[in-house]
TORLODO-145707 format. One record per atom (N, C-alpha, C): residue in three letters; x, y, z; atom name. Coordinates in steps of 0.05 Angstrom, whole numbers, plus 5000, padded with zeros to 4 digits. Layout:
! residues N
resn, X, Y, Z, name
ALA, X, Y, Z, CA
...
//
This chain:
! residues 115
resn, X, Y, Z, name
UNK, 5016, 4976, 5000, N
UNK, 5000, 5000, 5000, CA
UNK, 5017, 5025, 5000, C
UNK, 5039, 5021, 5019, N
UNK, 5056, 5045, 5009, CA
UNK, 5065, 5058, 4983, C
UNK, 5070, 5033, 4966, N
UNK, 5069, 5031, 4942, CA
UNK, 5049, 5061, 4924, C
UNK, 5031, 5054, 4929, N
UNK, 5001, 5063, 4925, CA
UNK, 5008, 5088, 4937, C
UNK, 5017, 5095, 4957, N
UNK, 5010, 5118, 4970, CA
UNK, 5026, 5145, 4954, C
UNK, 5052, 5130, 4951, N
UNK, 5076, 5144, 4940, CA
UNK, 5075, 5158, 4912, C
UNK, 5056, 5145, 4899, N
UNK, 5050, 5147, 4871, CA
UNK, 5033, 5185, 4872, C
UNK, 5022, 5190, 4895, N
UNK, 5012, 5212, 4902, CA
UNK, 5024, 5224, 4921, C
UNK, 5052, 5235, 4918, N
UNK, 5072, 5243, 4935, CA
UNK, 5054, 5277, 4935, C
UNK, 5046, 5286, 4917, N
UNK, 5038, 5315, 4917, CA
UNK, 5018, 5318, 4933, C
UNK, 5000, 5289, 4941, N
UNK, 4971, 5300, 4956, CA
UNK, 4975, 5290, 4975, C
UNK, 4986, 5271, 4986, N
UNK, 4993, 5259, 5011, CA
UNK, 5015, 5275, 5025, C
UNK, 5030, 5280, 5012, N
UNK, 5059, 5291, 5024, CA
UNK, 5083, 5271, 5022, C
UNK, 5103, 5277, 5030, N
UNK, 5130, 5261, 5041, CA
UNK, 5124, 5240, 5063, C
UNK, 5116, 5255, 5079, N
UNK, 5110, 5241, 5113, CA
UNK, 5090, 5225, 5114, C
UNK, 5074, 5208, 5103, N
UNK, 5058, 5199, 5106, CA
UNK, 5056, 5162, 5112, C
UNK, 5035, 5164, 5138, N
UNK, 5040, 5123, 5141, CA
UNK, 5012, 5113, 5150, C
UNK, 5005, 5096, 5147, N
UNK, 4976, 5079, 5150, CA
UNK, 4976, 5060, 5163, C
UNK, 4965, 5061, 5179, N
UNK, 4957, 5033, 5199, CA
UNK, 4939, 5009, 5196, C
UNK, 4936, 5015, 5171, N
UNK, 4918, 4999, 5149, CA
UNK, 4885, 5006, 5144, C
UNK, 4881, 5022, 5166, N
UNK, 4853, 5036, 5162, CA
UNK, 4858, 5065, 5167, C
UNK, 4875, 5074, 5183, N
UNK, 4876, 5105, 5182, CA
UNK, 4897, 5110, 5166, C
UNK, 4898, 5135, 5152, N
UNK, 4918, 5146, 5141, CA
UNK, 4926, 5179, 5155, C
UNK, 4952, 5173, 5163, N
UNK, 4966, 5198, 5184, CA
UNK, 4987, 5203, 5159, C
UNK, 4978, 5238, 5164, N
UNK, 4993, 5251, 5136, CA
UNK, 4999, 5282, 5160, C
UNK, 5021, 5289, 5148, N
UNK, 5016, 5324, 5154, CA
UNK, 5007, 5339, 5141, C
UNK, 5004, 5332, 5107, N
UNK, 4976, 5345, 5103, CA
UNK, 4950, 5355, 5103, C
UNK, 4946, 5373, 5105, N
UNK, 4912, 5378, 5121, CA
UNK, 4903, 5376, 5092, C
UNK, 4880, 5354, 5089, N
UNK, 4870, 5349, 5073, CA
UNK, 4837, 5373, 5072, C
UNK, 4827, 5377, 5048, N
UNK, 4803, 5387, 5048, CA
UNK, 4780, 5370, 5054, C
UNK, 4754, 5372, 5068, N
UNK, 4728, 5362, 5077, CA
UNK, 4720, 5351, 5065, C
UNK, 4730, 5342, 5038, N
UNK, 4710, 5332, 5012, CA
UNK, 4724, 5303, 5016, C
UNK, 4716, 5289, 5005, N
UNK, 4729, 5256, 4997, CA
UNK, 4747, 5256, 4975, C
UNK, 4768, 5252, 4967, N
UNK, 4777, 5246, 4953, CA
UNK, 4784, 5221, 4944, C
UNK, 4787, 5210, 4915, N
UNK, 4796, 5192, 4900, CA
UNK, 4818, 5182, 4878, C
UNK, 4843, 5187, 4893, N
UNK, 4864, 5186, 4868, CA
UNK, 4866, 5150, 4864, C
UNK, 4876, 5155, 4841, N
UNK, 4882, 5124, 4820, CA
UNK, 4904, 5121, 4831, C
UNK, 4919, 5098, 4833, N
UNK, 4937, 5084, 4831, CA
UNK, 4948, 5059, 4812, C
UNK, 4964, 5057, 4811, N
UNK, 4980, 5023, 4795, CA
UNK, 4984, 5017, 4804, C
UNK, 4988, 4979, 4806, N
UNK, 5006, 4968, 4827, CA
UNK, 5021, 4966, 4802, C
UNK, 5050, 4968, 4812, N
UNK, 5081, 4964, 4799, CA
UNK, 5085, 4944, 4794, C
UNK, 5072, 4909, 4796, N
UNK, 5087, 4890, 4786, CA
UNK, 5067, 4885, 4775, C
UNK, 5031, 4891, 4786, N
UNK, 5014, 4874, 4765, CA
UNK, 5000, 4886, 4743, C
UNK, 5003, 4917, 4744, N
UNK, 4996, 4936, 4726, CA
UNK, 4967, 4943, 4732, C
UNK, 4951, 4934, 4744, N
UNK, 4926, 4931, 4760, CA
UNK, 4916, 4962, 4776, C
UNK, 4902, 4975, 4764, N
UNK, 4888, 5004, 4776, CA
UNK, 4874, 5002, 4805, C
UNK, 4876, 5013, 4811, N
UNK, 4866, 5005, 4841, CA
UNK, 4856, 5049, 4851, C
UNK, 4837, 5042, 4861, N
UNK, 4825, 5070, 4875, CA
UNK, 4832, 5070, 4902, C
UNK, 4839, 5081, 4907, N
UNK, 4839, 5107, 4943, CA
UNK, 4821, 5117, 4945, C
UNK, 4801, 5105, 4966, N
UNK, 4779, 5121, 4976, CA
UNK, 4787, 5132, 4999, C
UNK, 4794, 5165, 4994, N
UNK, 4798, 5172, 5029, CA
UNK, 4773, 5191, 5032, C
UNK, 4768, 5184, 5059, N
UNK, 4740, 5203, 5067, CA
UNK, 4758, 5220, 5096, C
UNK, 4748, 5238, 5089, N
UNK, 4759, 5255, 5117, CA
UNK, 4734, 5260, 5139, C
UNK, 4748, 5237, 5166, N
UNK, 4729, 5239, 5182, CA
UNK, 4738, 5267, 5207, C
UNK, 4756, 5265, 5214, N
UNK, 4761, 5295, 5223, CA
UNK, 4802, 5299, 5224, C
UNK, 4806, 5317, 5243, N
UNK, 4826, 5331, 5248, CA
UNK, 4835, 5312, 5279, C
UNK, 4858, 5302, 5280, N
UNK, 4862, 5295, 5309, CA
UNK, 4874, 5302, 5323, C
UNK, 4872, 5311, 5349, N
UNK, 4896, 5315, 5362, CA
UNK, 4913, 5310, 5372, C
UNK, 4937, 5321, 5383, N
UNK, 4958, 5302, 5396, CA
UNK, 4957, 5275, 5408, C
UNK, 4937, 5281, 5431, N
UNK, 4930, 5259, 5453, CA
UNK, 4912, 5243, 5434, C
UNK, 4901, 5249, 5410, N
UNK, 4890, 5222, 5393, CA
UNK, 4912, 5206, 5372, C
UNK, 4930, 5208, 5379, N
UNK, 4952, 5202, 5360, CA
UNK, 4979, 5188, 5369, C
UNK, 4967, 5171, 5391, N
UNK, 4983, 5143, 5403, CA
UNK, 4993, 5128, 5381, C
UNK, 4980, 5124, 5365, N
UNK, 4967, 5111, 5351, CA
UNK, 4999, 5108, 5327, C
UNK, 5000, 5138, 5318, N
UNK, 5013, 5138, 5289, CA
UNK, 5047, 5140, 5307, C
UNK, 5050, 5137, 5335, N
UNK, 5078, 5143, 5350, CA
UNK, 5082, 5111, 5350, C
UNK, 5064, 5095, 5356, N
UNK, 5081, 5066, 5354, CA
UNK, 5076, 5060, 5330, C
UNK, 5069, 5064, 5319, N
UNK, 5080, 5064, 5282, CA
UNK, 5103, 5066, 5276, C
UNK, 5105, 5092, 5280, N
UNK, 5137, 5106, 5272, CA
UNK, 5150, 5091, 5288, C
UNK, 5151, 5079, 5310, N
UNK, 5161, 5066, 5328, CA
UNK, 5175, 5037, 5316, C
UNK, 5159, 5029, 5311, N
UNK, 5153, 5001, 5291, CA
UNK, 5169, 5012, 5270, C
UNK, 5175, 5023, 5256, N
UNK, 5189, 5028, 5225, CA
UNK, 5214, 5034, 5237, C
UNK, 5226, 5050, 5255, N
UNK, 5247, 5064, 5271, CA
UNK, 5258, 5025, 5267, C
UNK, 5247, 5016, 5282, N
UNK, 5259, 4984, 5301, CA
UNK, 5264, 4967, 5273, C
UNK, 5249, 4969, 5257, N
UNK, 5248, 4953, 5236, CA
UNK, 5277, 4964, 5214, C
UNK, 5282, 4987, 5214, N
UNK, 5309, 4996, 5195, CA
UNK, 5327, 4993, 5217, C
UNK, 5332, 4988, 5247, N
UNK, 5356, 4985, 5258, CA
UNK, 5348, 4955, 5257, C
UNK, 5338, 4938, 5245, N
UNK, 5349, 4914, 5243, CA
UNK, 5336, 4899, 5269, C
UNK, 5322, 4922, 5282, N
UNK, 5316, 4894, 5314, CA
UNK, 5305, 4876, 5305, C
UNK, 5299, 4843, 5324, N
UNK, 5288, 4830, 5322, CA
UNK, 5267, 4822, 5343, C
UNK, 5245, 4816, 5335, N
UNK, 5215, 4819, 5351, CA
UNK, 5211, 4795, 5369, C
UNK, 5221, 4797, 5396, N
UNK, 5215, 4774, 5413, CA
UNK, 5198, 4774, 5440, C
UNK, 5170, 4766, 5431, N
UNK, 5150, 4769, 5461, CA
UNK, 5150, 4798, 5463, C
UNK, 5146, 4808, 5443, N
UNK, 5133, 4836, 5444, CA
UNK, 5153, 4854, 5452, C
UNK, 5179, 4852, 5457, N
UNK, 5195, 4864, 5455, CA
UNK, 5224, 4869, 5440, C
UNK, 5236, 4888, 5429, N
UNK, 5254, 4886, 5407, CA
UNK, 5285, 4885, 5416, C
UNK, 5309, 4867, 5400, N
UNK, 5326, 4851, 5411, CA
UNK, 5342, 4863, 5388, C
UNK, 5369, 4871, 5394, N
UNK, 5388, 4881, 5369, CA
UNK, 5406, 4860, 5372, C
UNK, 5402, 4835, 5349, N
UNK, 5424, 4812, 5355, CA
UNK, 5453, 4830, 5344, C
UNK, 5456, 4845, 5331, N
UNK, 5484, 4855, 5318, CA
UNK, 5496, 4864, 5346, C
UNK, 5488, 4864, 5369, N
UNK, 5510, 4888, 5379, CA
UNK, 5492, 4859, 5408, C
UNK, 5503, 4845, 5399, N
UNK, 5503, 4816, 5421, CA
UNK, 5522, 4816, 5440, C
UNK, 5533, 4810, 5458, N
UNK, 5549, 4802, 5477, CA
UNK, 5547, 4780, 5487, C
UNK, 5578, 4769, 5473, N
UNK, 5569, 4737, 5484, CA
UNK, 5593, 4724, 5516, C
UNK, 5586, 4702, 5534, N
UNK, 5591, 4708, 5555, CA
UNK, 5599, 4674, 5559, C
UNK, 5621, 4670, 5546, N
UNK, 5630, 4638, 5535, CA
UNK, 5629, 4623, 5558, C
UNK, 5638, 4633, 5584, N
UNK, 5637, 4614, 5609, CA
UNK, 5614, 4601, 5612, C
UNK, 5592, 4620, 5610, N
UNK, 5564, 4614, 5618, CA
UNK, 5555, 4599, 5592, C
UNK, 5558, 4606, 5570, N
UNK, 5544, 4600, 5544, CA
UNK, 5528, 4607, 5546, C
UNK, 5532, 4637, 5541, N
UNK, 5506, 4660, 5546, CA
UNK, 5513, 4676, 5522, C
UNK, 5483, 4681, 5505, N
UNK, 5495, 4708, 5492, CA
UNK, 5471, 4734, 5493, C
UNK, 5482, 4751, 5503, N
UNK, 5457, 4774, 5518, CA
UNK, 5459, 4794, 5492, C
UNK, 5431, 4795, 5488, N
UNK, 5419, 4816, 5463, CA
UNK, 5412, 4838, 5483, C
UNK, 5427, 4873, 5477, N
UNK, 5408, 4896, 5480, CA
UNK, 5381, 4899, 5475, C
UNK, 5364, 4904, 5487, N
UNK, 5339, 4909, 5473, CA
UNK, 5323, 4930, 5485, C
UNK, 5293, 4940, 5470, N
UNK, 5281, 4962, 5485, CA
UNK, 5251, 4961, 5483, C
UNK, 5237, 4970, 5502, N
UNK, 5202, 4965, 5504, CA
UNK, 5204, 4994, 5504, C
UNK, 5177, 4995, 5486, N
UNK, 5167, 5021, 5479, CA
UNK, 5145, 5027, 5488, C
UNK, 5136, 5036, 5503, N
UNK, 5110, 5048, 5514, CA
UNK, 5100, 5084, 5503, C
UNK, 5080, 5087, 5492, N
UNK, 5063, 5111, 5486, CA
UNK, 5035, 5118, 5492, C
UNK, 5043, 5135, 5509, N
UNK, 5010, 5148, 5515, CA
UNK, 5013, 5180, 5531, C
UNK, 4987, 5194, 5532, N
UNK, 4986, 5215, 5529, CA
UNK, 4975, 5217, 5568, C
UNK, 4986, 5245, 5569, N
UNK, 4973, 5260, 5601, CA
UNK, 4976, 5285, 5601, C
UNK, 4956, 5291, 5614, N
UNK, 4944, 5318, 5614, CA
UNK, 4962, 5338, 5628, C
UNK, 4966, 5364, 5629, N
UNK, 4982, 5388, 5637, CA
UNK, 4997, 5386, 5642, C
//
């Protein structure tokens, strides 16, 4: 779908990612619905974008698109996904006496509070 998205770099913007039902853009889109076309690139196949603009969100509604970015961040450093938390095997330490080898890793928590 990114695929798709990119193809409308002018109406979406640069910044833009989907959670597979919402689409988080920094473009402020207009009130109306829009419908751009797309191709898919390997099967030549047209495909429509139906975006309807249900509103404007705010910060504290936008948990949401931070473990996203969160998730893409972990995914280009290469972590690896274990029990819900992410493990950087490259930068391993291994501990031959024990026959231990200890992965860095980090839990990500996001949410919003007031004043």
């Amino acid at each position: 779908e990114q695929l798709w998205f990119d193809q409308h770099i002018e109406l979406f913007g640069s910044h833009t990612t989907c959670d597979g039902v919402t689409l988080y853009s920094l473009n402020k889109f207009d009130e109306r619905n829009t419908l751009p076309t797309s191709v898919h690139p390997i099967t030549n196949e047209t495909h429509t974008i139906y975006l309807i603009f249900k509103k404007e969100k705010t910060m504290g509604e936008c948990t949401q698109i931070f473990k996203i970015i969160f998730e893409q961040i972990k995914r280009e450093l290469k972590m690896i996904k274990l029990d819900g938390k992410y493990f950087c095997k490259e930068l391993a330490h291994s501990i031959p006496e024990q026959k231990l080898e200890v992965w860095p890793g980090y839990i990500t928590s996001v949410g919003t509070f007031e004043g």
